[in-house]
Every structure is written in C-alpha cells, then in structure tokens.
C-alpha positions as CSV (number, residue, x, y, z in Angstrom):
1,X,5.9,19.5,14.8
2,X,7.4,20.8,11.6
3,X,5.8,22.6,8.6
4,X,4.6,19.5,6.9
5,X,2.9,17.9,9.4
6,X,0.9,21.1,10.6
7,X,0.1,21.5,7.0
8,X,-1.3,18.1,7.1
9,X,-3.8,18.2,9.7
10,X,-4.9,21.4,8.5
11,X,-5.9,19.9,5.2
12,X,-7.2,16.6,7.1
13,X,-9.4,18.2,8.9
14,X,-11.3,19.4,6.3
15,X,-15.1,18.9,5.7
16,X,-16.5,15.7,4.7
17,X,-17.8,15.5,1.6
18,X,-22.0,15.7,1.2
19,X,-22.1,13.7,-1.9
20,X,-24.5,10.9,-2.3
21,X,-21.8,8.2,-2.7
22,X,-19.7,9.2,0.1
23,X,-22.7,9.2,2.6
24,X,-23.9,5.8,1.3
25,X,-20.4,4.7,1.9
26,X,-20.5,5.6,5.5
27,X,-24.1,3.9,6.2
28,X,-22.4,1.4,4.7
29,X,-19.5,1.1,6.9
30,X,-21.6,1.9,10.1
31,X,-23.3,-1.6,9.4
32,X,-20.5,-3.5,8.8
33,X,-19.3,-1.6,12.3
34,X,-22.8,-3.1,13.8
35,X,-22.0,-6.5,12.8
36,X,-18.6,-7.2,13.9
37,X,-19.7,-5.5,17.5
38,X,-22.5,-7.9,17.8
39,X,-19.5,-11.1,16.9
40,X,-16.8,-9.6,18.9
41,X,-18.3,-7.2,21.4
42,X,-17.7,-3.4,21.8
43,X,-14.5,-3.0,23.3
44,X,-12.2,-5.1,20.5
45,X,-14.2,-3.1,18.3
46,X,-13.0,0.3,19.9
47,X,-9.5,-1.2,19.6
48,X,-9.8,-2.6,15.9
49,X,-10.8,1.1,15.2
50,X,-8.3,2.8,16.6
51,X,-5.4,0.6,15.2
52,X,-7.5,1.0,11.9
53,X,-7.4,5.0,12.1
54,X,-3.4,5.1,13.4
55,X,-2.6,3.4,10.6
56,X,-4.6,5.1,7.9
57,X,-3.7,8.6,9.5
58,X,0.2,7.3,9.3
59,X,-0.1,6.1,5.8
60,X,-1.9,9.1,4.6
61,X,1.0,11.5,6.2
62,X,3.5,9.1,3.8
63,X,1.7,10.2,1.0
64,X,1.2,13.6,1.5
65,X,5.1,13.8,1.9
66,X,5.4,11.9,-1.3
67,X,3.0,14.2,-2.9
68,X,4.8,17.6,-2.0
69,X,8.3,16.2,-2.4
70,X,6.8,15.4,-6.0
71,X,5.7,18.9,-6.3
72,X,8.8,20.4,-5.3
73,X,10.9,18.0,-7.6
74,X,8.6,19.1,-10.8
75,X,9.2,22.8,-9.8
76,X,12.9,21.5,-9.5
77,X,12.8,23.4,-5.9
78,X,14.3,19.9,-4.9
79,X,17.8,18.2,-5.5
C-alpha cells in the first residue's frame, strides 16, 4: 500500500459527525434499509450493501487523489 492510500483510511476512519442532520440522515437511511429487506429479504440486502460500500469507498479514494494532486499542482510541487 503506498503513501496515499494509508493516508486515506486514516482520514476515513475518522469519527462520525454528532450533528443533528447527519443523525437524522442515518435514521433515515436505516428505514429505507428496513424496507427494501422486508421486499427483497436479508441476504440481497447484505450484498446490495456491500457493492454499495466498494463502490463508494473506490470512488471516494478517486477523489482524494484528485484532491491532493490539486494541492500539490497549486503549490506547483507537481509537473
């Protein structure tokens, strides 16, 4: 694993925010969760879950890089 991606899942692991919004986002999504188990059943929910998370986790590792490459550019570290 190089530099950047240990950097990144230090920084994603970070704690969840306690604001009012974020938790009523969550509630939120826990019942929308609750729903599509009781139409599909538990295990294609697991599944829908994980492919959800891989593809958040990989698309938030492409911005990240973007981010710091951006950085480094505006410092003009970067050629």
């Amino acid at each position: 694993m190089d530099f950047l991606e240990t950097l990144f899942f230090d920084l994603a692991e970070e704690k969840e925010p306690d604001t009012p919004e974020y938790q009523e986002n969550r509630m939120l999504r826990g019942l929308i969760l609750e729903d599509i188990q009781r139409a599909v059943g538990g295990e294609t929910v697991e599944k829908l879950c994980a492919v959800y998370v891989d593809r958040e986790v990989m698309e938030c590792r492409r911005y990240f890089r973007y981010g710091v490459r951006l950085g480094l550019e505006l410092l003009g570290l970067l050629v």
